[in-house]
N, C-alpha and C positions, 0 to 999 in steps of 0.2 A: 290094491295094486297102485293107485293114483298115490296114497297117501305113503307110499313106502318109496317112491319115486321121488315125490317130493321130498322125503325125510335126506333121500340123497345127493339130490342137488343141492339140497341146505348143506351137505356135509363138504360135499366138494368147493359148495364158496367159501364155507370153513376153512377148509384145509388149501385153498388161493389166498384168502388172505392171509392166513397164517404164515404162507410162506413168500409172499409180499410183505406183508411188515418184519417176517424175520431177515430178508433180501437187504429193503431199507434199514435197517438196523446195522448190517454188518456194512453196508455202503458209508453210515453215518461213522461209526469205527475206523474205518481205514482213512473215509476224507480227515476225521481229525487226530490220525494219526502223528505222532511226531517223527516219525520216519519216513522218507519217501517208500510209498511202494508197489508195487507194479507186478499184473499177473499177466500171462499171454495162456493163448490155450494152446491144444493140440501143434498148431501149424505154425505157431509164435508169433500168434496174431496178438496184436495189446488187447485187455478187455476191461484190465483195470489202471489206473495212472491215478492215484490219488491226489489231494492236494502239496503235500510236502515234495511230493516227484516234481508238479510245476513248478515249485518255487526252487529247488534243487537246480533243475535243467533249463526251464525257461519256457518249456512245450508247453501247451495248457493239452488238456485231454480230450478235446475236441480235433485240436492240430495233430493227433498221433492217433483217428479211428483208421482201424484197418492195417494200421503202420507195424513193424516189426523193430526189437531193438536194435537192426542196424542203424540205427536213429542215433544212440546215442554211444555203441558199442561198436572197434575196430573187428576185425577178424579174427587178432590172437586172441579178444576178450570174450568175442563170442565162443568162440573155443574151447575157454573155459567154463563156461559157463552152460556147455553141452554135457563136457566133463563131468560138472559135478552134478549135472542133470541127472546123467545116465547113471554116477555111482551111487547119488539120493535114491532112484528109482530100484539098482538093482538092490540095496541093503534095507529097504521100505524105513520102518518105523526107524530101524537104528541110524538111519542116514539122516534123519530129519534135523536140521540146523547146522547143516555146512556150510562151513565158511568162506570165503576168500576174497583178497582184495585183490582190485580191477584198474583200470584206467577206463575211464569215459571221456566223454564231450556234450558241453551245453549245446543251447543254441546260440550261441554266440559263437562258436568251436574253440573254448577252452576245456584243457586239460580238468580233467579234476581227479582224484583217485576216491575210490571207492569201497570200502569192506559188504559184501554181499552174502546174506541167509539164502537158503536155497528150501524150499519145501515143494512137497508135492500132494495134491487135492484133487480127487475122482471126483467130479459130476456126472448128473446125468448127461451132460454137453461131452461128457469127455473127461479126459486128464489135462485138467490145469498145473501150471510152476508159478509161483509167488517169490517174489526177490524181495528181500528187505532188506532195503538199503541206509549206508551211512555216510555220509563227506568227514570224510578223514585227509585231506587233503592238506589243512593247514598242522594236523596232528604230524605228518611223515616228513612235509618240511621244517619242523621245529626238530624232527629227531636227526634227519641231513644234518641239519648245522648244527645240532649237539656232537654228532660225530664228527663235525670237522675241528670243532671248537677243541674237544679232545686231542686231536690227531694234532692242532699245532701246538698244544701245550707239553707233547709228546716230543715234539720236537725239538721245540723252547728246552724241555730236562735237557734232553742229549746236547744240545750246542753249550747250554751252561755248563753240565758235567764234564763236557771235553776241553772248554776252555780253562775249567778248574785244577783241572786232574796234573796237567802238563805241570804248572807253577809248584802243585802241591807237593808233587815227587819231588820234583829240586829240590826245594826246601828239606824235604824228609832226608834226600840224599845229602843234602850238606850236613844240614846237623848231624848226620849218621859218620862223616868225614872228620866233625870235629870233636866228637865224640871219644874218636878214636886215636885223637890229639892230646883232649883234654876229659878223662872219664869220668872228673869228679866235680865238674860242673853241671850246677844239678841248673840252670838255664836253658841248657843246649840240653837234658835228657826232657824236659818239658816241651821242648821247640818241636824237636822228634816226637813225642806222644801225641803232641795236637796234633802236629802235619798227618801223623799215621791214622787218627783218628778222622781225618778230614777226608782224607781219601776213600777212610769206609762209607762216610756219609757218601761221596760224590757214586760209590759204587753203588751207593741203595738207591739212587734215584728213578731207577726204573721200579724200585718198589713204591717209591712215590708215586710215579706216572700213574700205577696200575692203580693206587687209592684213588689216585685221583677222576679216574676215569671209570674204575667200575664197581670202588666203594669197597673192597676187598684189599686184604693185602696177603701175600706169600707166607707161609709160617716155617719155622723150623724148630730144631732141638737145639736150645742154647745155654749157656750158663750165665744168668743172668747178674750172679756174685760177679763174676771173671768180671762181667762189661761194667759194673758199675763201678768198681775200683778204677779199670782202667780210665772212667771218665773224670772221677777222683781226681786219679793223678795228673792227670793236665790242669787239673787247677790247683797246684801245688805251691807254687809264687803267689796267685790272684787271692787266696786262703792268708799265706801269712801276710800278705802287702794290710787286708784290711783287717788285719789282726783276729783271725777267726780260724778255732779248731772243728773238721770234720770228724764225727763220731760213727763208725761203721758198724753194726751187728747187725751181719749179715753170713748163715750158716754158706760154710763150701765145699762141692759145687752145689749150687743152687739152678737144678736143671725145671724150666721150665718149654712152653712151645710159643715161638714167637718170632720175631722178626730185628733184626741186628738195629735197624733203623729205632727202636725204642730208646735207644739210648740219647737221642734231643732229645726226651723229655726229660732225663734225670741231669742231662747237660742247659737245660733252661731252668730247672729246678734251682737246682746250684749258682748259675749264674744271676737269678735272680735273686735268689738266698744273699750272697755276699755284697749285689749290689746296692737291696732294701732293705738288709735289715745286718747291717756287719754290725750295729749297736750290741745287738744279741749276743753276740761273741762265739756263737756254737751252730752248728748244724748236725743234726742226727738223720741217718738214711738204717732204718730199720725192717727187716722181712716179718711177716706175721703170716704163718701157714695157718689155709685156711681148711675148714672140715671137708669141704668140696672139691680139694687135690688143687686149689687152686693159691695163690701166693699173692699177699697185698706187701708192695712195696711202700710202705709209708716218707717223706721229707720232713722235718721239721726244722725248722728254724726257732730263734728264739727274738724276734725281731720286732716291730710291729704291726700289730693283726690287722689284716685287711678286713674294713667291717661284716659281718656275718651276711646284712643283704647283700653286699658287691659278690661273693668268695664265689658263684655262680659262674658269674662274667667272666671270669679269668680263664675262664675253657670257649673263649670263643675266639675267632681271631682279632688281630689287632684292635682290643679293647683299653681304651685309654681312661685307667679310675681314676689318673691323678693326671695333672696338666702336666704333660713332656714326659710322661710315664706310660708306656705301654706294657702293659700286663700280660695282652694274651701273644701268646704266642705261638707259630705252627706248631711247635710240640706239644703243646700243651692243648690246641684245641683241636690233636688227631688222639689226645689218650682217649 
């Protein structure tokens, strides 16, 4: 009996220390956690406050025995935070790793905002809640002022757009008056095709905006034959002035899904075509249907070749290969 007594007490300091160094173990984890994190028990008493929680808030974990996180938590937060207690607790397993972000306060009572894990852990003490936390704080102010940055660049379109629009009509409208004067001045049919052409840019810039701000743009069903003529034809003067034939094979209609606003880039194409390389004497705007229902609209010029490292750059914005030469252009670095 002696000897079987004792085999037991040996097993019980066994299984004490066992669960002291496994205690210390998970103690040494959480202090060197990189996340702040903090457990309360049953009553939302603190019982854990690790080290990243102090450097986060400023409490050390001495200054916070006994304390509750009204500490560092308003009412509506704590709120939350019952919330997703309760819906963690009622969904067990599947509820584990909810989320949400909070507002806190240091100890100094600044603001900070917070994303928050929510779990939940039976002891023998009870039912503990573990929060693992994040300062996300500087992340939600960079994303404010990215959405403000958009919102005036939004704004910026429409006051350009509307200052444009007025002038452009006129214009359209006169040449349309003299037109009707003079029908075989092919000046004034050119004067009319841009102005009419401009107005559709100034109407797409809300398809700009939308690029601009959320990286997408609108599609439709268009004929993309129809638009490239039409950008043709406005450079109808600017073609013979530098002595230089447009070559078109281009099947019609040529229905593709896309967006009216493409057409900058086969009007920078061109306008860059006649202004670097009129030597060539030629420009070719060719379709090659592809196996994948999809359509490569080729430019060629016959000019001189931008060197094969540079020909990259030219898709980026205002990219300067040659001194007082700008190359890229918004058209060309939104294809």
């Amino acid at each position: 009996m002696i000897a079987g007594e004792i085999a037991r007490v040996i097993e019980r300091h066994r299984a004490r220390r066992a669960i002291e160094t496994s205690q210390a173990r998970y103690q040494q984890i959480i202090d060197n956690a990189f996340d702040p994190i903090i457990t309360v028990d049953g009553n939302n008493i603190i019982t854990i406050w690790n080290q990243a929680a102090e450097r986060l808030f400023g409490f050390t974990a001495d200054e916070l025995q006994g304390k509750t996180l009204k500490v560092i938590f308003g009412k509506e937060s704590l709120a939350g935070l019952v919330a997703v207690r309760e819906k963690v607790q009622a969904a067990g397993a599947a509820g584990l790793g909810e989320v949400l972000e909070l507002v806190a306060r240091d100890k100094n009572d600044r603001n900070l905002e917070i994303a928050v894990s929510v779990s939940l852990l039976s002891t023998d003490q009870g039912s503990q809640t573990t929060f693992v936390m994040r300062d996300i704080t500087a992340a939600k102010k960079a994303e404010r002022e990215l959405v403000e940055a958009h919102s005036m660049k939004e704004m910026m379109l429409d006051i350009i757009s509307h200052d444009l629009k007025n002038p452009a009509a006129t214009i359209s409208g006169m040449a349309e008056l003299l037109i009707q004067e003079m029908p075989r001045e092919e000046p004034l049919q050119v004067i009319r095709l841009a102005s009419d052409n401009l107005l559709e840019v100034i109407e797409s810039t809300s398809s700009l905006a939308q690029l601009m701000t959320e990286g997408r743009i609108d599609t439709e069903l268009l004929d993309i034959a129809e638009l490239i003529q039409s950008v043709v034809a406005s450079f109808a003067i600017p073609l013979r002035a530098a002595g230089m034939k447009l070559d078109l094979k281009l099947p019609s209609p040529l229905m593709v899904i896309g967006n009216p606003i493409i057409s900058e880039i086969f009007n920078n194409y061109i306008s860059n075509a006649i202004k670097y390389a009129a030597q060539g004497g030629k420009i070719v705007v060719k379709a090659i249907r592809n196996e994948k229902r999809s359509v490569t609209i080729d430019v060629g010029d016959f000019g001189k070749t931008i060197p094969e490292n540079e020909r990259e750059r030219v898709f980026y914005r205002h990219i300067q290969l040659e001194k007082g030469k700008k190359h890229g252009q918004i058209g060309r670095a939104h294809v």
